[in-house]
Each structure stands twice: as C-alpha cells, then as structure tokens.
C-alpha positions in Angstrom: 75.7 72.5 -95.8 74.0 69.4 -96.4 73.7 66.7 -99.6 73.6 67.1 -103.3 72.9 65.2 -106.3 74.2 65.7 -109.9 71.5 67.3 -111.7 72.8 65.6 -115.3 72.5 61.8 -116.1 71.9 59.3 -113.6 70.2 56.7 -114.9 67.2 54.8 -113.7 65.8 51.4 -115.1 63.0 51.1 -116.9 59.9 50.1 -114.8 62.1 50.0 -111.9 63.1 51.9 -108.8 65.6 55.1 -108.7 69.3 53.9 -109.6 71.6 54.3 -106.8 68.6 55.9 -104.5 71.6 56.7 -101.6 74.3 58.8 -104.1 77.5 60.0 -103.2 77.2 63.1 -101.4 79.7 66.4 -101.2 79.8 69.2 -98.8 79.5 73.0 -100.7 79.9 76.5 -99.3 77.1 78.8 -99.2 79.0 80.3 -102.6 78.8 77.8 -104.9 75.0 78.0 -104.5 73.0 79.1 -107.6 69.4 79.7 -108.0 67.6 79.7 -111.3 64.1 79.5 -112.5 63.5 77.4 -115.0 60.7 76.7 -117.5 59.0 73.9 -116.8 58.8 71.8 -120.0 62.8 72.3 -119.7 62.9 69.6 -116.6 60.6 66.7 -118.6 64.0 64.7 -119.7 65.2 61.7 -118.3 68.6 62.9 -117.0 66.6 66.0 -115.0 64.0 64.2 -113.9 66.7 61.4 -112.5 68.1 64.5 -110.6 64.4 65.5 -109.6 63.9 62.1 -108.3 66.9 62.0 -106.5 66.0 65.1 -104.6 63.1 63.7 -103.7 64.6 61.2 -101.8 66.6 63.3 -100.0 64.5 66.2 -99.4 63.9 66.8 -95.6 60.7 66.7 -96.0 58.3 65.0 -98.5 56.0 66.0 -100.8 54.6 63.8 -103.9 52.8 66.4 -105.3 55.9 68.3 -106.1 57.7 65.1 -107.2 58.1 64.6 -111.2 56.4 61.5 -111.3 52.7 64.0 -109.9 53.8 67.4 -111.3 54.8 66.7 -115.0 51.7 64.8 -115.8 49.9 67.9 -113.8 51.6 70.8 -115.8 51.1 69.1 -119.0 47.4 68.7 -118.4 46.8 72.2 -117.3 50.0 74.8 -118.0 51.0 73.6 -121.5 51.7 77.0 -122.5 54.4 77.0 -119.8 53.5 79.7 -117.4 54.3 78.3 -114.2 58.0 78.6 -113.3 60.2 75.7 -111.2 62.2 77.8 -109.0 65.3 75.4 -108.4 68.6 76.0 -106.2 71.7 74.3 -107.3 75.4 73.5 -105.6 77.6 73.0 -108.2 75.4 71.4 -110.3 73.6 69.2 -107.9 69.7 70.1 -107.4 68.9 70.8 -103.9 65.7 72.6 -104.1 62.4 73.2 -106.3 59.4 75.0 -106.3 56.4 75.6 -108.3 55.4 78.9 -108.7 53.2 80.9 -110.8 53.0 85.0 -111.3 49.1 85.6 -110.3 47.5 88.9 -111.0 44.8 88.3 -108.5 44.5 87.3 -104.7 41.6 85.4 -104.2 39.2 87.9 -106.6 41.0 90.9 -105.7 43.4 92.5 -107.6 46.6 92.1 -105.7 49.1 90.7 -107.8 51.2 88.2 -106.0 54.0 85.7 -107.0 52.6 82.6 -105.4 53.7 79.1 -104.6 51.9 76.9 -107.7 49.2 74.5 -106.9 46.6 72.4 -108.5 42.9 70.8 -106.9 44.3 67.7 -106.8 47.4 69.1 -105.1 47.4 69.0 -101.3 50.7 70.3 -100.1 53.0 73.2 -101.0 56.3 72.4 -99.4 59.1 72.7 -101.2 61.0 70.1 -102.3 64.9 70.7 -100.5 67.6 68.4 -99.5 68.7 68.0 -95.6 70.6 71.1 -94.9 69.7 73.5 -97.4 66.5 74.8 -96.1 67.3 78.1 -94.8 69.9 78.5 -98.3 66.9 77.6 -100.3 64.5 80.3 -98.5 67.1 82.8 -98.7 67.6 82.6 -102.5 64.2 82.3 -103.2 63.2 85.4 -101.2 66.2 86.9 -102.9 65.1 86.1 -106.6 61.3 87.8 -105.4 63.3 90.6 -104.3 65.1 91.3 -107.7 62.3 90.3 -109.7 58.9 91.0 -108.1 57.6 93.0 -111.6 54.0 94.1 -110.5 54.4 91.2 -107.6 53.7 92.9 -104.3 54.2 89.7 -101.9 55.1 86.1 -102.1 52.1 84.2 -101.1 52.8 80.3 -100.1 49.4 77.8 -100.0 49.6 74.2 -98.3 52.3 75.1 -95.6 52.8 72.9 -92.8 53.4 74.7 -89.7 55.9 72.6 -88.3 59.6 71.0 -89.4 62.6 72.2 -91.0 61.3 73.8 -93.7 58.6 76.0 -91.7 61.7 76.8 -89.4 63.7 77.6 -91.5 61.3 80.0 -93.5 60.4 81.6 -89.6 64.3 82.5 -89.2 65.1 83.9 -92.4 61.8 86.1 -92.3 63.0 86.9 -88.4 66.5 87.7 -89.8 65.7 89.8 -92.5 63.2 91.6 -90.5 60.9 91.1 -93.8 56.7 92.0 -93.1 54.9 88.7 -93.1 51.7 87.1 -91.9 49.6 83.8 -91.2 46.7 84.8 -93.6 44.9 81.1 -93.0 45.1 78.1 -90.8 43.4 74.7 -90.7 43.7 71.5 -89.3 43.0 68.0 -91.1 43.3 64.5 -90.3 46.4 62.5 -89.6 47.6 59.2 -88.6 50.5 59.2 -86.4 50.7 56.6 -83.8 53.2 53.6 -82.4 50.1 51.8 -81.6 49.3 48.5 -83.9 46.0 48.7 -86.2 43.4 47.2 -83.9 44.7 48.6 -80.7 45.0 52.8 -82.6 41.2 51.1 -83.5 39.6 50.5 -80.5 41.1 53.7 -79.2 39.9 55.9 -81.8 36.3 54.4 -82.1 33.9 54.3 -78.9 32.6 50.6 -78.6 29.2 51.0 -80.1 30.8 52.4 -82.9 32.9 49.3 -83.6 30.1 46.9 -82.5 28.0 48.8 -85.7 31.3 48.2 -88.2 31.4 44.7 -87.0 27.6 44.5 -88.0 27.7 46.2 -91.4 31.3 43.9 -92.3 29.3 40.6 -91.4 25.4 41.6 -93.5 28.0 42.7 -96.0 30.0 39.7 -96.0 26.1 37.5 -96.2 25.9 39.4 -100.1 29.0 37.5 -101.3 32.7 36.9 -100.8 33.8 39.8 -99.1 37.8 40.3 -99.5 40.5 43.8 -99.2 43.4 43.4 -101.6 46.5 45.6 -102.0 48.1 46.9 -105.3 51.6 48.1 -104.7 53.3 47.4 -109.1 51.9 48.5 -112.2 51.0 45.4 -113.7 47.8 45.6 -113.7 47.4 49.2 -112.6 45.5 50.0 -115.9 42.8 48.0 -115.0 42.7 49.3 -110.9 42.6 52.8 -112.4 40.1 52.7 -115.1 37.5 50.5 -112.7 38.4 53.5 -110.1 37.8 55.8 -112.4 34.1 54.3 -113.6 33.4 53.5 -109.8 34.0 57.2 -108.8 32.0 58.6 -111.9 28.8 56.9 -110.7 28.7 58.9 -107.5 28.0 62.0 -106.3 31.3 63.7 -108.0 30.0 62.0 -111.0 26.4 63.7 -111.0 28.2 66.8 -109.7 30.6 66.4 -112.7 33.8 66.8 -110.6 35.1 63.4 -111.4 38.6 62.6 -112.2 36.2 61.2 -115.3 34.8 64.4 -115.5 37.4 65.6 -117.4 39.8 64.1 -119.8 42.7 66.0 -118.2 42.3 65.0 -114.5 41.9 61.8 -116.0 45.0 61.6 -117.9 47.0 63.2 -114.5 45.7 60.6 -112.7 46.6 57.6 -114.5 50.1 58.7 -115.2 50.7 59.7 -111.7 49.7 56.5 -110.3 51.9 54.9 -113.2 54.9 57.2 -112.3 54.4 56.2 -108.6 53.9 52.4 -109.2 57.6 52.5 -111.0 58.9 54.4 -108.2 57.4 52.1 -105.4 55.4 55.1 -104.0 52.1 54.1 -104.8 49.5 51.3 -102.8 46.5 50.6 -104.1 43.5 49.2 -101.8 40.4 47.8 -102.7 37.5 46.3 -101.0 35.7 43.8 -103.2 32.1 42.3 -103.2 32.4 39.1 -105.7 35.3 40.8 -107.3 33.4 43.9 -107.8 34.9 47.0 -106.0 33.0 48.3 -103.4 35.8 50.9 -101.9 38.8 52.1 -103.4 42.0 54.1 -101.9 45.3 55.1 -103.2 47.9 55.8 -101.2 51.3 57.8 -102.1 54.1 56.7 -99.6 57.0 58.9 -99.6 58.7 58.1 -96.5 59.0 58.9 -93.9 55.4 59.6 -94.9 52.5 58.9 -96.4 49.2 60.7 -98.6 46.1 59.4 -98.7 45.7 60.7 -102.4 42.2 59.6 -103.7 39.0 57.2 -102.0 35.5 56.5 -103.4 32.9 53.9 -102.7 29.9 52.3 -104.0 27.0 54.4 -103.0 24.4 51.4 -103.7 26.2 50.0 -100.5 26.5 53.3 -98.4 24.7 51.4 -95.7 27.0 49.0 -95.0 30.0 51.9 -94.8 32.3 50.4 -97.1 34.7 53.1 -97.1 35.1 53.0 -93.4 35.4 49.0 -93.6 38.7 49.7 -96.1 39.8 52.5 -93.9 39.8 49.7 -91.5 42.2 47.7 -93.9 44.5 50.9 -94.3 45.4 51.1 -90.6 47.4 48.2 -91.4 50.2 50.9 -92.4 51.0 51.0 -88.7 52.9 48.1 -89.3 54.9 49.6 -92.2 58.2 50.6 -90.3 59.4 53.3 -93.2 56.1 54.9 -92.7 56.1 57.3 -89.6 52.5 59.0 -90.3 50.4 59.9 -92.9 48.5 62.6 -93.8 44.5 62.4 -94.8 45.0 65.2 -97.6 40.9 65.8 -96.6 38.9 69.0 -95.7 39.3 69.7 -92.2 35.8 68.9 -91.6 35.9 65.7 -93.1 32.7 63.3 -91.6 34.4 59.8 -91.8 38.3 60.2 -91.6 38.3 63.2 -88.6 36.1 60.1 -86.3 39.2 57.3 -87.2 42.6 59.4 -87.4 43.1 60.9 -84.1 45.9 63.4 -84.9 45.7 66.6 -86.6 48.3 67.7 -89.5 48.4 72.0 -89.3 48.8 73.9 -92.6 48.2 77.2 -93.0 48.8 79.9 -95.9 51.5 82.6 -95.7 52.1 86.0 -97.6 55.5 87.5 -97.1 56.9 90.9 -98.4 59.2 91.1 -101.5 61.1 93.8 -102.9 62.1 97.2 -102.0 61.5 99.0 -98.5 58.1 101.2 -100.1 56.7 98.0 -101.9 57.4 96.0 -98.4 55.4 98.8 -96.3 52.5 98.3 -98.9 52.4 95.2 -98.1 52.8 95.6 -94.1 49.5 97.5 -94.7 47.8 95.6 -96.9 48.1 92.7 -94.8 47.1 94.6 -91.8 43.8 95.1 -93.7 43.4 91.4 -94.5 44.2 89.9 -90.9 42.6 92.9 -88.9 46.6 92.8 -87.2 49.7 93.7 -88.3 52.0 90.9 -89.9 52.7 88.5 -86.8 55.6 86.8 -89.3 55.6 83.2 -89.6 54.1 81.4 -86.8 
C-alpha cells in the first residue's frame, strides 16, 4: 500500500527539526485500514502532532496549511468551540491521511447544506494531507464515512483543489469507479514558479527588456536614499522581531486603512506569529526582507515544504511604491531556483494578481469540486442540483 508512521510518541527536540524525519516504514493490507474523525483539540499533543508531522513529510503531496505547525494555531484562533472535524485514516495505528472539514448549512448564501473540506482566509490550498500510496484508500474511506454519515449533508464540497497529481487522480478514479454524481463547480489559475532555469536567466525571460532596464533604474535611485541590502531569515532567533516589524509594516498600508491586516485583528495576529514560529522550528519557513538603512522596505515569507514551496505573505512600504520595492525582493526570491529540494512554488495570489502574474511564468490550476454522498435518492438530488449550478450535468472530476 504505501508508508506509515506510528501515530503515538515519537519524539522531536525542542527548537529543532522532526526526530528521525525518514521512519521505519511497513507495508498494510487495505483491511487494517481505519478511518475516524476526530475532534480537533484531541490532535494538539506532542506525541500526535509528532505523528502529524511525520505525515507531513511523507505525504505525496504538500500542503503547509494543513500541517500542525499552520492549522493548530488557526483552529484555536477561530474554531475554539471545536466544530471543525480532522478526518484522519489510520493502518494500524500509523496516520496516513488528514482532513479538515467542517458541516456547513450553507453553499455560498444558499441554503444547501454541504459537508465541506475546512478552510480559512489565510488558507490557500485544500489538499489533503496523505502518505505515498494511500491516496485512492484515503478517498475511498472518506467518501465512505460521507456516505454513512451525511445527516442533512447533501454533497461533499472540496475548495483549493489542485487539478493535477496523485491526489486529484486518485479522487477522479474512485469517483469514476463508484459511478458517484460529481462536478467542477469553479476553476482558476494563479501564479507559479516552476523552471530549471537559474534566477537571472528565468528573469530576463519573463520580463521584456524595458521592463528590466526600469527595475534596474528604480534599484539604483533607491539605492542613492541609503544602504540598500536583501537579507534572508531561515531560524527563529530573532523571528519575533521579523514578525512584529512585518506586522507594523503591513498595518500602515492599504490592508491597514482597509482594516484587513494580520494587525487588524488580534487573532490573525496570533496565527501568524505562531505559524511562522512552528515553521522556523521545523525548517519550513524563509524570511526575506529588503532594507533601506535597516528599515524594511519589502517583506516576504515563504513556507517550503518540499518538494515545494508557498509564497505565504508579502507587503511593502507604500511611501516607496515608486521605486517597486516588492518587485526588487521578488527579484531576490528567484534565487530559490537554486534551492535543489525546491522543485516549484506556488504564488498562493488571486489569479489576477498585477505584479507576480508579469514575473512567474507558469500557472498552478485549482478548482472547487462538489461530489455526491449518501444514498441513491439523496445522490440524484444532487445530480440535479448541480445541473442547475453548472448549466451541465456533473462532468465528474476533471
């Protein structure tokens, strides 16, 4: 089937990276499978969230935002009451897969209730979490539990789906198999960097020349203000400070006035400083900054979670919008070409974003899907309901 982790007490050091990050691994038959759902204030201890970690690393495809280092500090922010469920498949005792998902009584302002796959603003994928080899297991016993226990539910709905790799395959043949209704309900494209080329070569390719001969021109005026340097943060020594003058420089913009600042409110606040702080201990975190005099002039945190990487959060210092200095630092980030654990990353921006579409050249697809749960009659209301949605029947999961 594929590999497992013991979901019980490996240890990991204290400010340091996951213990034993390549365990021992077993082979299990499709029996000795078991999927439970879990609440999620049952998984915020240190042997379980070893286990979570562990999966991390293993899963076939990544995801920090589902990682226990970005969802604990996220659920205890903004579900402390403990409605949102971890769906989590098991082989004897080894985690293998985990899920978010909540019980919603509306679909987008209509009153379709829906189990769907649990997601935050500040959450930008909703893969699952699953080890190498389990991904068609894990799709089957989820679609299984929604089967036995939809309650009012009348379709599992799944936001921040990538349309390509194991997992999306995986989902496509077990919805094939099962002949089960399903649909595409929305599709978009965002930025992505994916290239073998080196920084300045994927550079001068993405930007025409007059474009570059203008960056060139705003680095140098920018550079006659003051000592003009890009650093990198990659441990939490001094992550405290990095966040809080992030935090202050983000506040003072546009978000700020809009009040939809991480600053804005205490609880994004508190999210983002322990997710940074969880990453830093994990190494998945870098931290770039473009400094004018030592004052911060761009900021950009990255999660890298190979074979990939997020672009989490970026903000600038509007008093020098002239002399682009978010563009400038994007410049600096292209130097995670070089990075040979990193095969792409993904922007995490709207798909109409005005700076990062122009520099990343590739397109990452993700796309919302609802799919039919439980009995035959409950499926066929679906079928239709869909069919009144998408102006098609269900085209399954394409």
């Amino acid at each position: 089937m594929g590999k497992v982790f013991p979901f019980t007490d490996t240890q990991r050091p204290l400010g340091g990276a996951i213990a034993n990050p390549r365990p021992k691994t077993a082979e299990f038959p499709q029996s000795a499978l078991t999927a439970r759902v879990r609440d999620w204030r049952d998984l915020d201890r240190g042997d379980r969230v070893a286990a979570w970690d562990m999966l991390a690393s293993w899963a076939s495809e990544p995801n920090p935002f589902y990682e226990s280092w970005f969802l604990l500090p996220v659920l205890e922010q903004f579900d402390p009451q403990g409605s949102v469920m971890i769906f989590t498949l098991e082989a004897n005792g080894g985690l293998v897969g985990l899920m978010p998902l909540h019980r919603d009584r509306k679909y987008y302002g209509y009153p379709l209730p829906n189990i769907r796959g649990w997601t935050h603003d500040n959450c930008f994928l909703g893969a699952p979490l699953v080890a190498r080899g389990f991904e068609k297991a894990f799709w089957e016993h989820l679609l299984a539990w929604a089967d036995r226990t939809p309650r009012l539910s009348l379709f599992l709905h799944l936001v921040h789906m990538p349309t390509e790799g194991p997992l999306h395959a995986a989902l496509a043949e077990t919805v094939a198999a099962q002949d089960r209704p399903a649909a595409k309900v929305m599709h978009e494209e965002r930025a992505m960097l994916a290239s073998s080329l080196g920084p300045e070569e994927y550079y001068a390719n993405a930007l025409s020349t007059k474009k570059r001969k203008e960056l060139r021109r705003q680095h140098r005026r920018l550079g006659e203000l003051g000592k003009l340097e890009a650093t990198r943060l990659t441990d939490s020594d001094t992550l405290g400070d990095w966040c809080q003058e992030f935090l202050e420089l983000e506040a003072r913009g546009w978000k700020g006035s809009q009040q939809s600042a991480l600053a804005s409110d205490r609880r994004t606040e508190r999210m983002f400083r322990r997710a940074l702080s969880g990453a830093a201990r994990r190494g998945r975190l870098e931290c770039l900054t473009l400094r004018l005099d030592g004052r911060a002039i761009a900021m950009l945190a990255n999660f890298l979670t190979p074979p990939g990487g997020f672009s989490f959060k970026t903000t600038f210092d509007e008093e020098y919008a002239r002399y682009s200095p978010g563009v400038l630092l994007q410049h600096e980030n292209l130097e995670i070409l070089y990075n040979s654990k990193i095969d792409w990353m993904d922007s995490c921006a709207a798909p109409d974003h005005p700076m990062i579409n122009h520099l990343w050249r590739e397109r990452r697809s993700i796309a919302r899907y609802s799919i039919a749960i439980g009995g035959s009659l409950r499926q066929m209301t679906f079928a239709q309901t869909v069919r009144l949605e998408a102006g098609a029947a269900s085209g399954g999961i394409t």
